[in-house]
N, CA, C and O of each residue as an XYZ file, in Angstrom:
712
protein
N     157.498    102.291     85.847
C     156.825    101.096     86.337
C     155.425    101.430     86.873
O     154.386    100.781     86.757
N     155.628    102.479     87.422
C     154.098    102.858     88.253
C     152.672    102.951     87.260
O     151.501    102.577     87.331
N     154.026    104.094     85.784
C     152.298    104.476     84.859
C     151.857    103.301     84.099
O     150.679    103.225     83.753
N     153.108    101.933     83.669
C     152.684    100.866     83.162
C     151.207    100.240     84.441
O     150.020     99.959     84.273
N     151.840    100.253     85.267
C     151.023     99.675     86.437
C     149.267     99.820     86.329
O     148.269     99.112     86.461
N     149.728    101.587     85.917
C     147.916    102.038     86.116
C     147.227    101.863     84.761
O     146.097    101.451     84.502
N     148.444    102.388     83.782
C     148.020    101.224     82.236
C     147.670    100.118     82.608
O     146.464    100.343     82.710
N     147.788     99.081     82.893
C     147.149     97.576     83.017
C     146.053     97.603     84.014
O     145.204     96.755     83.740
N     145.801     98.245     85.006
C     144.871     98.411     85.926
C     143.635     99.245     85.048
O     142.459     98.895     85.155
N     143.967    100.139     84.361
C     142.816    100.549     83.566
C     142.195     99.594     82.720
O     141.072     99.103     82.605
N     143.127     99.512     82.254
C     142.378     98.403     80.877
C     141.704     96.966     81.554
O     140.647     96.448     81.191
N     142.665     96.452     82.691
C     141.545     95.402     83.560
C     140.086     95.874     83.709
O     139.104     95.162     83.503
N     140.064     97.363     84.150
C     138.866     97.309     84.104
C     137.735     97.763     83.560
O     136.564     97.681     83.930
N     138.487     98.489     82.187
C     137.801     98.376     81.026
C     137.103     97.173     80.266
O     135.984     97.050     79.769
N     138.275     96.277     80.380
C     137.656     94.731     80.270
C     136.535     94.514     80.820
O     135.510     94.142     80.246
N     136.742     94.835     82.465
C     135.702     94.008     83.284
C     134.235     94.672     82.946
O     133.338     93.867     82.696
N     133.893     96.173     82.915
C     133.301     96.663     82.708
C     132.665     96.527     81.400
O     131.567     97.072     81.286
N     133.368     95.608     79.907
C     132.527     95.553     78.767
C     132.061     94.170     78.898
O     131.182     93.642     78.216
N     133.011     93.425     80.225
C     132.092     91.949     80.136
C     131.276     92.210     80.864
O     130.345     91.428     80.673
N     130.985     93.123     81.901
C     129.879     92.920     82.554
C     128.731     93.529     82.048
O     127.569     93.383     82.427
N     129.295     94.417     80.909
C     128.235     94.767     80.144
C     127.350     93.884     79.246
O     126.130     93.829     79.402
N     128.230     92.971     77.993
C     127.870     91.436     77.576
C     127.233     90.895     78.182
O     126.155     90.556     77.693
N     127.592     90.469     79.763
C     126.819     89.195     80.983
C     125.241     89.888     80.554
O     124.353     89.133     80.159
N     125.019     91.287     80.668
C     123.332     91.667     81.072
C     122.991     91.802     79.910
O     121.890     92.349     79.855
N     123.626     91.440     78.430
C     122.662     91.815     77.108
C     122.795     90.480     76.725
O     123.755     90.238     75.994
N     121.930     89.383     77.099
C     122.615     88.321     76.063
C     121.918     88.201     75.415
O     120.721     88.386     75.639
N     122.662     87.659     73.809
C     121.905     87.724     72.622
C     120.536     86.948     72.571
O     120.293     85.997     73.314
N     119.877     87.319     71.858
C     118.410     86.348     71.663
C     118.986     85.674     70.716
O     119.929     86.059     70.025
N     118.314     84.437     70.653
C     118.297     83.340     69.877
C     117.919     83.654     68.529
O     116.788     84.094     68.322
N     118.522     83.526     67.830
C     118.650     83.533     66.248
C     118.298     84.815     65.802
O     117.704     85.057     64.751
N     118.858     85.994     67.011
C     118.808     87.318     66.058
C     120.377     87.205     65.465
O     121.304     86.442     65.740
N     120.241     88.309     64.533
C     121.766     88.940     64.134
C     122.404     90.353     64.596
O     121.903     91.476     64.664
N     123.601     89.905     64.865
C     124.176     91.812     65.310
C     123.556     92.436     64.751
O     123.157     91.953     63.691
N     123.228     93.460     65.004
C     122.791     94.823     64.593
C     121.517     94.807     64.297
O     121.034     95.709     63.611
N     121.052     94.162     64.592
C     119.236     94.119     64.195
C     118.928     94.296     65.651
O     119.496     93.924     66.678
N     117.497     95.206     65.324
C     117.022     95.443     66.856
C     116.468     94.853     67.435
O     115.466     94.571     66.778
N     116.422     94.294     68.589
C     115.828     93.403     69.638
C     114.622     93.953     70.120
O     114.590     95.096     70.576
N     113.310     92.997     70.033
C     112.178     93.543     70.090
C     111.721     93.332     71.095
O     111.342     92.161     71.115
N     111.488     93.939     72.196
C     110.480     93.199     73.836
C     109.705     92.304     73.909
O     108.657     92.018     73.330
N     110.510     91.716     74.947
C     109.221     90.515     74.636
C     108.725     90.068     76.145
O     109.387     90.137     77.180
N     107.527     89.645     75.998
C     107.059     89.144     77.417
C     106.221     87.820     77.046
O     105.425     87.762     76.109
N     106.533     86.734     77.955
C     105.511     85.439     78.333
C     104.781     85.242     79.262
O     104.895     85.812     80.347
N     104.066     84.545     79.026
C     103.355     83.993     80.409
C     103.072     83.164     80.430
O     101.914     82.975     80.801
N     104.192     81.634     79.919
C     103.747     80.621     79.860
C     105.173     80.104     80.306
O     105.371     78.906     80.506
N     106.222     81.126     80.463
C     107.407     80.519     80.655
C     108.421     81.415     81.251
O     108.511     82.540     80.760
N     108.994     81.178     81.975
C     109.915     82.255     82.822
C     111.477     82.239     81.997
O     112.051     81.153     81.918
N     112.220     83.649     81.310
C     113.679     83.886     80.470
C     114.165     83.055     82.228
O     113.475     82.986     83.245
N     115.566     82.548     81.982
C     116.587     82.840     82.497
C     116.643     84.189     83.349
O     116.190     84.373     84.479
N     117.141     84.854     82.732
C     117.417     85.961     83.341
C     116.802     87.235     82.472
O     116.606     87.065     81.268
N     116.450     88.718     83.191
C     115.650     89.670     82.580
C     116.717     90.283     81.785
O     117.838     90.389     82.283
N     116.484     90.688     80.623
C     117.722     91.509     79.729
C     116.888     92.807     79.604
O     115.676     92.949     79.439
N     117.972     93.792     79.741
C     117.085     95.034     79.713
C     115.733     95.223     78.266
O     114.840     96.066     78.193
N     115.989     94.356     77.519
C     114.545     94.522     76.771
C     112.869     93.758     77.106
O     111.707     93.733     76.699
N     113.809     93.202     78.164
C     112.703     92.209     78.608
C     111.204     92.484     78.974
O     111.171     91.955     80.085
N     110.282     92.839     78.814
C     108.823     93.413     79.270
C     108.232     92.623     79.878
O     107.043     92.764     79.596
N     108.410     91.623     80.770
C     108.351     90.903     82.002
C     108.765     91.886     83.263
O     109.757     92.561     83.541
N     107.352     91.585     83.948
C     107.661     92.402     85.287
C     108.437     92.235     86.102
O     108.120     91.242     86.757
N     109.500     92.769     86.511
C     110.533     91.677     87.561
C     110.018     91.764     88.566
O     110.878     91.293     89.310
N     108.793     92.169     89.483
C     108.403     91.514     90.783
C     107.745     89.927     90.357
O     108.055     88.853     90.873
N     106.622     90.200     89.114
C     106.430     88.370     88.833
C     107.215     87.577     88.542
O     107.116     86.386     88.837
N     108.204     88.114     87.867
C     109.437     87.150     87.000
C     110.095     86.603     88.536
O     110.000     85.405     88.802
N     110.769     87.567     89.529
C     111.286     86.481     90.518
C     110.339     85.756     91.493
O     110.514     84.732     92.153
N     109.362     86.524     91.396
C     108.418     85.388     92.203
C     107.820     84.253     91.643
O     107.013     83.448     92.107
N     108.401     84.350     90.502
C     107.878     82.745     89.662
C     109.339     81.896     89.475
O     109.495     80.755     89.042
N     110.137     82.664     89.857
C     111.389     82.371     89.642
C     111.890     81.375     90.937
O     112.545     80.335     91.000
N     111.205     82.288     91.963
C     111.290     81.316     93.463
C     110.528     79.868     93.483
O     110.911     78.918     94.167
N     109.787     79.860     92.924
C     108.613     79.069     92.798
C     108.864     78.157     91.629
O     108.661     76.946     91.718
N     109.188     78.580     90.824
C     110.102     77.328     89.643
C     109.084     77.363     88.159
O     109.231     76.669     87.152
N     107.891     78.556     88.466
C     106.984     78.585     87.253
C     106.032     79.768     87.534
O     105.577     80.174     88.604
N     105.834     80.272     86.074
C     104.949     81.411     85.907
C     103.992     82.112     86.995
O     103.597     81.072     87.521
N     103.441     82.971     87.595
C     102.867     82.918     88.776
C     101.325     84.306     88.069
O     101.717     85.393     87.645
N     100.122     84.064     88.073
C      99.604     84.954     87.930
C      99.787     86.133     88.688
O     100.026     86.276     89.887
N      99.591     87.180     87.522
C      99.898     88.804     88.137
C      99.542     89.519     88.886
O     100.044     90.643     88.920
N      98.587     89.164     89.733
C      97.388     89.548     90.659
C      97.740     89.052     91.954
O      97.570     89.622     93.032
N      98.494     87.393     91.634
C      98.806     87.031     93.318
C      99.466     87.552     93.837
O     100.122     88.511     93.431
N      99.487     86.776     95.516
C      99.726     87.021     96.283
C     101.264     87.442     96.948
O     101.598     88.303     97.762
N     102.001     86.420     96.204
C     103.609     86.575     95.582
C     104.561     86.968     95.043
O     105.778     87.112     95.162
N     103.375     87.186     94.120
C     104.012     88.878     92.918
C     103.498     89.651     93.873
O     104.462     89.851     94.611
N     102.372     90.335     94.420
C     102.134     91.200     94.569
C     103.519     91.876     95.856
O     104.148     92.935     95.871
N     103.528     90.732     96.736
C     104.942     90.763     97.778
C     106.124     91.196     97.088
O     106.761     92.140     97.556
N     106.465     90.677     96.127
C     107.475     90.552     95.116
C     107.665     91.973     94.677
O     108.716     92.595     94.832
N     106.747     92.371     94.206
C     106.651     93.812     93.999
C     106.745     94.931     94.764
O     107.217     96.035     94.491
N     106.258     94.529     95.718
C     106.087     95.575     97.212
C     107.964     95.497     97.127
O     108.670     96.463     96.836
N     108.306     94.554     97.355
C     109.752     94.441     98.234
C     111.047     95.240     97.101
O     112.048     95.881     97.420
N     110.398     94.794     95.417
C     111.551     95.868     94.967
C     111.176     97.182     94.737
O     111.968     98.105     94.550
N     109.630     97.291     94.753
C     109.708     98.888     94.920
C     110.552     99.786     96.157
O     111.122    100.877     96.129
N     110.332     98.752     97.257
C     110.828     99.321     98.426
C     112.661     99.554     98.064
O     113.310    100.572     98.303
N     113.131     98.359     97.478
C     114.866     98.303     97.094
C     114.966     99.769     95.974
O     115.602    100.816     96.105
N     114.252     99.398     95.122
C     114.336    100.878     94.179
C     114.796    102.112     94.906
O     115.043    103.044     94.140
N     115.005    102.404     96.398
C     114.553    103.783     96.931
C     115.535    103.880     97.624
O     115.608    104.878     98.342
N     116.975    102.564     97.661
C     117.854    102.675     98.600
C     119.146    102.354     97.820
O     120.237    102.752     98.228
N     118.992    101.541     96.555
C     120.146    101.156     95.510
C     120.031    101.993     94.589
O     119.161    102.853     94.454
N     121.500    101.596     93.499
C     121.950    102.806     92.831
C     120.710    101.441     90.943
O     119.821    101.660     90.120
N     121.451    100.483     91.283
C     120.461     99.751     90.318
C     118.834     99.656     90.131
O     117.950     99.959     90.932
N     118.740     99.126     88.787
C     117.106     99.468     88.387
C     116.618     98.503     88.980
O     117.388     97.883     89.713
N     114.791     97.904     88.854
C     114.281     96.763     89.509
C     114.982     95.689     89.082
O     115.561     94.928     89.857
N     114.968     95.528     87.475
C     115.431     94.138     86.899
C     116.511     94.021     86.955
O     116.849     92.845     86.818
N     117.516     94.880     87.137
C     118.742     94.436     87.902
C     118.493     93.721     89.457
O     118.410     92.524     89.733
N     118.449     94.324     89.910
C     117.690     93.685     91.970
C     117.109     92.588     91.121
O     117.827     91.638     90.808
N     115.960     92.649     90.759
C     115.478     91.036     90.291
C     116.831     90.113     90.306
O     117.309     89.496     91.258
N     117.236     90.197     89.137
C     118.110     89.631     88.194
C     119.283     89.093     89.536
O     119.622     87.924     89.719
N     119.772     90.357     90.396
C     121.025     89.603     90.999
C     120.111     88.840     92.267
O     120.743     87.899     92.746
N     118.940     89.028     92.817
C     118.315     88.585     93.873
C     117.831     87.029     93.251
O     117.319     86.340     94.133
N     117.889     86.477     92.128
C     117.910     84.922     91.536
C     118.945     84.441     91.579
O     119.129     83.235     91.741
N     119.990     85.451     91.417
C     121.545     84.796     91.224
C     121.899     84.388     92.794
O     122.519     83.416     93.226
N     121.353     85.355     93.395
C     122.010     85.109     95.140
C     121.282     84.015     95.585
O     121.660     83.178     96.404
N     120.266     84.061     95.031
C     119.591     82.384     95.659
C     119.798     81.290     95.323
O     119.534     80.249     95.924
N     120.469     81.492     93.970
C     120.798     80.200     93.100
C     122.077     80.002     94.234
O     122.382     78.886     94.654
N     122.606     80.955     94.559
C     124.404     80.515     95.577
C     124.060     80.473     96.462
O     124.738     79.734     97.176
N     123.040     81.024     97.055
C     122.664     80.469     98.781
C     122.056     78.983     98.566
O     121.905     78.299     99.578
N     121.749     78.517     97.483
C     121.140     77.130     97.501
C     121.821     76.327     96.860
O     121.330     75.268     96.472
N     123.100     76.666     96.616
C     124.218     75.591     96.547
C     124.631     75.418     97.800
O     124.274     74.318     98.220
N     125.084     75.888     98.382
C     125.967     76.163     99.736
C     124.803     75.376    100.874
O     125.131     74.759    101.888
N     123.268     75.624    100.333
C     122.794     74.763    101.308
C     121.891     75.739    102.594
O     121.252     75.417    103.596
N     122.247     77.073    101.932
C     121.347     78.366    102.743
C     120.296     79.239    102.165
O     120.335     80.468    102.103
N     119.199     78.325    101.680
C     118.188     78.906    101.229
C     117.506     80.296    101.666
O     117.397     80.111    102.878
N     117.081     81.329    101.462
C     116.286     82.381    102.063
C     115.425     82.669    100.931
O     115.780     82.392     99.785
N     114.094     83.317    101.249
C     112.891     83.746    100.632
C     113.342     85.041     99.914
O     113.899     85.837    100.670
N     113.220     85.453     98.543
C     113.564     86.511     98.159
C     113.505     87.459     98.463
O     114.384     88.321     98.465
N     111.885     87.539     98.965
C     111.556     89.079     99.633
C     111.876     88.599    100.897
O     111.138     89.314    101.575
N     112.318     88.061    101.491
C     113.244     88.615    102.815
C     114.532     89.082    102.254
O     114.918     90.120    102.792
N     115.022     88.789    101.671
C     116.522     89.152    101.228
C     116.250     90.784    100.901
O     116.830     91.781    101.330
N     115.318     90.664    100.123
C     115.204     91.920     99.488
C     114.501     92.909    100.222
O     113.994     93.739     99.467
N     114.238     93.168    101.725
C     113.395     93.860    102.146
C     114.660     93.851    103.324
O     114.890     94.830    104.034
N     115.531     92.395    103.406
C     116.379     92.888    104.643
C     117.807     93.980    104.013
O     118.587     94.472    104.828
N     117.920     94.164    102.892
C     119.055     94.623    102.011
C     118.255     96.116    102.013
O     118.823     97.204    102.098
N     117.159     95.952    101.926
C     116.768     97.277    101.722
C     116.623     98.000    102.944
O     116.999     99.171    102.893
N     116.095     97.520    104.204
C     116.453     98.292    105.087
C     118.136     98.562    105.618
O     118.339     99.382    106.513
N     118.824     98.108    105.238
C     120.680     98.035    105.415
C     120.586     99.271    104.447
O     121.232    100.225    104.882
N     120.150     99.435    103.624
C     120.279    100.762    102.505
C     119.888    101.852    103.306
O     120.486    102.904    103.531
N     118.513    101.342    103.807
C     117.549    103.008    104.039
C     118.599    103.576    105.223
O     118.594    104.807    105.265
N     119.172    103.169    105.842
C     119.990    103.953    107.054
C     121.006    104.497    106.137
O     121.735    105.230    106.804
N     121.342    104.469    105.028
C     122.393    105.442    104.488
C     121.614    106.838    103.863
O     122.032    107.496    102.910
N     120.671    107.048    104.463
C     120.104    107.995    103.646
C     119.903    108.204    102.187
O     119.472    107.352    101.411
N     120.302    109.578    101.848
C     120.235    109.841    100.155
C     121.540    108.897     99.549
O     121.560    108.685     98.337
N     122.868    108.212    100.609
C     123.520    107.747     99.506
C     123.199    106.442     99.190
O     123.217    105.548    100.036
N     122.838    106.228     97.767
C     122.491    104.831     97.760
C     123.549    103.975     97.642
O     124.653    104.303     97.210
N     123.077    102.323     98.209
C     123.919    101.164     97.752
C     124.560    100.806     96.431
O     124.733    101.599     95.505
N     124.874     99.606     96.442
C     125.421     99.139     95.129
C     124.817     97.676     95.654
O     125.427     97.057     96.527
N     123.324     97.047     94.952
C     122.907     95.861     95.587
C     124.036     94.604     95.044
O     124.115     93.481     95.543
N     124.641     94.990     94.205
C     125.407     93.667     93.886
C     126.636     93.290     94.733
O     127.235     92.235     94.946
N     126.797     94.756     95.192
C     127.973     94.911     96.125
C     127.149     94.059     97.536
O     127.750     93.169     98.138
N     126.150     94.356     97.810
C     125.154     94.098     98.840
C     125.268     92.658     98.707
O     125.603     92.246     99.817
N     125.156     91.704     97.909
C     124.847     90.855     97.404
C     125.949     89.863     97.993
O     125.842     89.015     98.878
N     126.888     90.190     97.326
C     128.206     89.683     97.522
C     128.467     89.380     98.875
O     128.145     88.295     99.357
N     129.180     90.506     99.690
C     129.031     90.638    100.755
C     127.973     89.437    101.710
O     128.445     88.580    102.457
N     126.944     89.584    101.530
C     125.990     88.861    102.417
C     126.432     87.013    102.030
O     126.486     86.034    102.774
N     126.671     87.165    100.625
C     126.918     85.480    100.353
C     128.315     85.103    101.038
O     128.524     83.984    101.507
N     129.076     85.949    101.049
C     130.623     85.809    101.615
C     130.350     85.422    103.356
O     131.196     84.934    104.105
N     129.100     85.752    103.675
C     128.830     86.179    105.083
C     128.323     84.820    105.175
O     129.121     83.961    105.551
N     126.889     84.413    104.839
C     126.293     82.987    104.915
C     127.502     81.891    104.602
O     127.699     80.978    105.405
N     128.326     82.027    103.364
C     128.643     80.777    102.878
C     130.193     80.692    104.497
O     131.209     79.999    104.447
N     129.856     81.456    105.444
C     131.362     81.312    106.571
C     130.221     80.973    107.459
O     130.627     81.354    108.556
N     128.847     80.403    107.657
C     128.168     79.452    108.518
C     127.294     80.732    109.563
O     126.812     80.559    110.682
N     127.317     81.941    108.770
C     126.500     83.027    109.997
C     124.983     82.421    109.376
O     124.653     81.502    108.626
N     124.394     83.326    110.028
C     122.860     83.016    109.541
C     122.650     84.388    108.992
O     123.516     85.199    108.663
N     120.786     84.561    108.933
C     120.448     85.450    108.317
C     120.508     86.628    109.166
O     121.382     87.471    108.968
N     119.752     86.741    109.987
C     120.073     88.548    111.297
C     121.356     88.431    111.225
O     122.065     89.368    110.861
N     121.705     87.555    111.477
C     123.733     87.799    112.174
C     124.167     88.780    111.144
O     124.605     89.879    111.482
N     124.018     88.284    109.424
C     124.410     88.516    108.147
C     124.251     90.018    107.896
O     125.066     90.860    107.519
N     122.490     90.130    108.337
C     122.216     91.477    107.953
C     123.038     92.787    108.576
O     123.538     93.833    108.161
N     122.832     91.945    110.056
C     123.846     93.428    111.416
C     124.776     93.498    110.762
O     125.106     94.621    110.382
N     125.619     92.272    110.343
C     126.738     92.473    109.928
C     126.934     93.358    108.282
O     128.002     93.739    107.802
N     125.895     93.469    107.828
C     125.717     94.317    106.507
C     125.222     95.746    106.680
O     125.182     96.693    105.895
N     124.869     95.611    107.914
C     123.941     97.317    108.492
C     125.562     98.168    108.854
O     125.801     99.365    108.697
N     126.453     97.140    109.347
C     127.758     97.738    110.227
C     128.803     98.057    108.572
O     129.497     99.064    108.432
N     128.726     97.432    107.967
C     129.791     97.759    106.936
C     129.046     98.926    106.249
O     129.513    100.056    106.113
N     127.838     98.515    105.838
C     127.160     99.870    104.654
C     126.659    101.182    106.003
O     125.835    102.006    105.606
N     127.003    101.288    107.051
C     126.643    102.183    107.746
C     126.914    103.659    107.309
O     128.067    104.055    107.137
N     125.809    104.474    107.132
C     126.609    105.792    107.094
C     127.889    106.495    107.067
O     128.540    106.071    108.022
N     128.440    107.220    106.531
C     129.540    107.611    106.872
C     129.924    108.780    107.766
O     129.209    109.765    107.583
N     130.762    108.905    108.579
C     130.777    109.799    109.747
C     130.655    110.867    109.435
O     131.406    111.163    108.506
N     129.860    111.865    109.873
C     130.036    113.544    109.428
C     129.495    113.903    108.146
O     129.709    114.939    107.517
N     128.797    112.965    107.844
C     128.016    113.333    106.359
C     126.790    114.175    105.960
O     126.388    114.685    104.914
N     126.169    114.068    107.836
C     125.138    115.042    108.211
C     123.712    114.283    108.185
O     122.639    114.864    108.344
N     123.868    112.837    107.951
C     122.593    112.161    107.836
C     122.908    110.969    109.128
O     123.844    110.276    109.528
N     121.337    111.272    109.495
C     121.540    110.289    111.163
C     120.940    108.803    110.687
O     120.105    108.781    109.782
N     121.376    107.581    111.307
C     121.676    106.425    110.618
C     119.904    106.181    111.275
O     119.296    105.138    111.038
């Protein structure tokens, strides 16, 4: 019973792991399997979401993303935008356009629920909750989660974060001071 057990527990998350692989490649529009997907970038219109071929910057892409339209590359917004995931880059185990990518998704659910926050606060308060773990990095989606589980039970934003500094805290005896 036990090795059936870990048989089905594997393969759950073999599953989960090739859909979550699918969720971040989605097909382009009127290619065919096996043909290669060519990079593409706009600037007249913001994807959905960044797919790793995407050649859209993800500090402009979510700061146009907050904003509901394209944002020149020079402003003031991107330029924030940028600052804040370079800073995430240095504390998570994910790339920028991932952080992009789940930092649209978390706003799209904080703004159902009715708890809007500014991206680069999210993303600059997640990143300092990281930098106290030293060299081990986060998992921002894990980060992610967590914080929405936290807002959508009526905390606010500081309350959310302490409460994200106390769970991702260092681990005891690891030799790195928080």
């Amino acid at each position: 019973m036990t090795r059936r057990l870990a048989s089905l527990i594997l393969a759950g998350q073999m599953l989960g792991s090739l859909l979550l692989a699918a969720c971040d490649r989605p097909q382009e529009p009127g290619s065919e399997e096996g043909q290669a997907v060519v990079a593409r970038t706009s600037e007249s219109e913001l994807p959905a979401w960044l797919s790793p071929t995407d050649g859209t910057d993800p500090g402009r892409w979510l700061a146009g993303r907050e904003v509901g339209h394209p944002l020149p590359a020079g402003s003031e917004p991107v330029r924030t935008m940028q600052d804040a995931l370079a800073e995430a880059k240095g504390g998570f185990i994910e790339d920028p356009r991932m952080i992009a990518n789940r930092t649209a998704q978390l706003g799209l659910m904080l703004a159902e629920i009715g708890k809007t926050e500014r991206y680069a606060l999210l993303l600059t308060g997640f990143s300092t909750v990281a930098a106290r773990r030293g060299r081990h990095k986060s998992l921002y989606g894990e980060m992610c989660q967590h914080y929405f589980n936290t807002r959508a039970r009526g905390i606010d934003h500081a309350a959310a974060l302490a409460l994200l500094a106390d769970r991702f805290a260092p681990l005891a005896g690891d030799g790195e001071t928080p």
